[in-house]
C-alpha positions in Angstrom: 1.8 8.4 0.0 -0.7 6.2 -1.4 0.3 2.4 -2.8 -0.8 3.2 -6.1 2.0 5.8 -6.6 4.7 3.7 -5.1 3.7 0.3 -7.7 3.6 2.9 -10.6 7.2 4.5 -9.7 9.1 3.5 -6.5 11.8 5.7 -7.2 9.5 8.9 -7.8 7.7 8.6 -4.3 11.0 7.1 -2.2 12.5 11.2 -3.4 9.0 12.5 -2.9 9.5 11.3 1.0 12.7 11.9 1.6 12.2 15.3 0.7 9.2 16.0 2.7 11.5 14.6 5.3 14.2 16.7 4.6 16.4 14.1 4.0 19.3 13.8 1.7 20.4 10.1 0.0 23.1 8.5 -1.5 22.1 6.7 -4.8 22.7 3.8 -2.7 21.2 4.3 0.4 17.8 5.0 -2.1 18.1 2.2 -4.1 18.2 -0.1 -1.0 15.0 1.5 0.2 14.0 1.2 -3.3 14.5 -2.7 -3.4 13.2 -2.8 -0.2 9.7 -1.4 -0.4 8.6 -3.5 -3.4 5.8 -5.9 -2.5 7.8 -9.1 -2.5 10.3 -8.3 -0.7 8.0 -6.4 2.1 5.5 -10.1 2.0 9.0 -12.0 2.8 9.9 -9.8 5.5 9.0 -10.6 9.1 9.1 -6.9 10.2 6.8 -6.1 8.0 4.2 -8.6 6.9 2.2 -9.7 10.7 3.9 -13.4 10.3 5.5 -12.9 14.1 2.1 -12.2 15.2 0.5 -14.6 17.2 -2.9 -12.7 16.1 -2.6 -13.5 13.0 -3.8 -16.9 11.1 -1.9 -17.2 7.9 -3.3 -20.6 7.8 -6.9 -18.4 6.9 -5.2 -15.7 5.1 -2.1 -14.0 4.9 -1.8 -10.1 6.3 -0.4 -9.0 2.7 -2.3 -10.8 -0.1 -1.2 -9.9 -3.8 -0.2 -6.8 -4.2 -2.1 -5.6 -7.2 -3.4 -2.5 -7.9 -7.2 -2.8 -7.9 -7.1 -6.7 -6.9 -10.4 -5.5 -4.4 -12.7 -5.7 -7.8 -12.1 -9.5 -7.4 -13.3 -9.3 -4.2 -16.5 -7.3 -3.8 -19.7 -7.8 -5.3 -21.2 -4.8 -7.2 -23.5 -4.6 -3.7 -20.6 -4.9 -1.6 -18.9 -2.0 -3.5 -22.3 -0.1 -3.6 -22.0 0.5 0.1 -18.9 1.2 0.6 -19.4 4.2 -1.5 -21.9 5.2 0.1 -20.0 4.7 3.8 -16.7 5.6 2.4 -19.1 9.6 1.3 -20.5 9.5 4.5 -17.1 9.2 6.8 -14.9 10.9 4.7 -17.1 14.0 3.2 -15.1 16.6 4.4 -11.1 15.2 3.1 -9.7 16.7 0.5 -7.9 12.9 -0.5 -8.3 11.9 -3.7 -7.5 8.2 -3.6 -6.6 6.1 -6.4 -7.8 2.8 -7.3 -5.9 1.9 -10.8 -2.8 2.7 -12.4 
């Protein structure tokens, strides 16, 4: 399951897992899960977003951040994402993920 999917259809990927689960759902029960998993409600929720943490400084920055698809091109310098390729080919040459980075 990759973030991409869920942000472009929540629905799609909550069936996607349950069935891989081997799980069966009311309409209920999925839209819950559904509501659940979207990005503002996970950066409210303690369970789920580091705030109980003593380990973490929200003060410097906040364990979720935006929640946009591709928001890392605001981030990196063309350098920065220069060698990460080339890490990213290095440690991962032999997976057969294919990761998304836009929508």
């Amino acid at each position: 399951m990759f973030y991409e999917d869920l942000v472009e259809d929540t629905g799609r990927e909550v069936e996607r897992l349950c069935s891989f689960l081997g799980l069966s759902i009311s309409a209920e029960q999925r839209e819950k899960i559904t509501k659940g998993v979207q990005f503002d409600a996970m950066k409210q929720n303690k369970m789920t977003n580091y705030s109980t943490l003593p380990v973490m400084d929200f003060k410097i920055s906040p364990f979720m951040r935006k929640g946009k698809v591709g928001d890392w091109k605001n981030l990196f310098t063309v350098a920065q994402n220069e060698q990460f390729d080339e890490v990213y080919k290095v440690k991962m040459k032999n997976t057969t993920l294919k990761f998304r980075t836009e929508i």
